[in-house]
Phi, psi and omega in degrees: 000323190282336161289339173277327177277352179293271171335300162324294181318320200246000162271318152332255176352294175300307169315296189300309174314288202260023147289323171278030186273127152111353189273122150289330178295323198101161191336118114135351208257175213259083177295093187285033172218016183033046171157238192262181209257146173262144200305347174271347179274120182218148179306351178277302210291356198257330180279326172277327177297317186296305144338281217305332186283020158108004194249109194300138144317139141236139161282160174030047168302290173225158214198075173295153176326332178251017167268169190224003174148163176184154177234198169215128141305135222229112177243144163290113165264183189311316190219009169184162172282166177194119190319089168268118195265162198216118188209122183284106214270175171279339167202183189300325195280334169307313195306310195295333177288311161309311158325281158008278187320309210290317180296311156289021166257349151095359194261336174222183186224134135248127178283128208224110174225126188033256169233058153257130172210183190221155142245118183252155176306127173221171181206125146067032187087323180297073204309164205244316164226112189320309182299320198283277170019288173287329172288293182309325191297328187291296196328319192274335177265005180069022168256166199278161204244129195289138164306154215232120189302135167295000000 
């Protein structure tokens, strides 16, 4: 029992390393673009990608106070679909204050490319599903995005 809670601890412990690896904002948001967000990536062009790979779109899920838009993806999880919602602040230090919150409350991750970010689903910080993850981050970089599993 005590090597399987070892093993956990230091699987947590890794996990966590190398999702905050490389991040200047502070705790747990991921900064995919290594600075500021790049000029061809705009929430329309992240809403057509998404579209043309198959994935239903909602405008304005959610619209925090300091944002200027936003939208959602409706991603296949494990037992149900889920609205990840991608909102644009008005500049990079809004997006990272936000993250930030999301983070200590352990409940999402935020993928962060200038002051664009998505919250994907987390426990304890601990992203849940890797694959969602992975699709924001090419979605927020403007790299191609995987067809939405039948």
């Amino acid at each position: 029992m005590k090597k399987l809670l070892l093993l956990t601890f230091a699987l947590v412990i890794i996990l966590s390393l190398v999702s905050c690896g490389g991040n200047s904002g502070g705790g747990g948001s991921a900064s995919s673009g290594g600075g500021g967000q790049n000029g061809s990536v705009t929430l329309e062009s992240m809403k057509k990608a998404a579209a043309d790979a198959g994935y239903e779109v909602e405008d304005g899920y959610l619209n925090p106070s300091d944002s200027v838009g936003s939208f959602s993806v409706v991603y296949p999880e494990e037992f149900s679909d889920a609205h990840i919602p991608v909102i644009e602040f008005k500049d990079k230090a809004s997006a990272e204050a936000f993250a930030e919150k999301e983070h200590e409350a352990g409940y999402n991750y935020c993928v962060i490319n200038g002051n664009i970010l998505a919250m994907i689903s987390a426990d304890e910080g601990v992203v849940e599903y890797e694959d969602e993850k992975v699709f924001f981050e090419n979605l927020l970089n403007g790299r191609p995005v995987e067809k939405r599993p039948e």
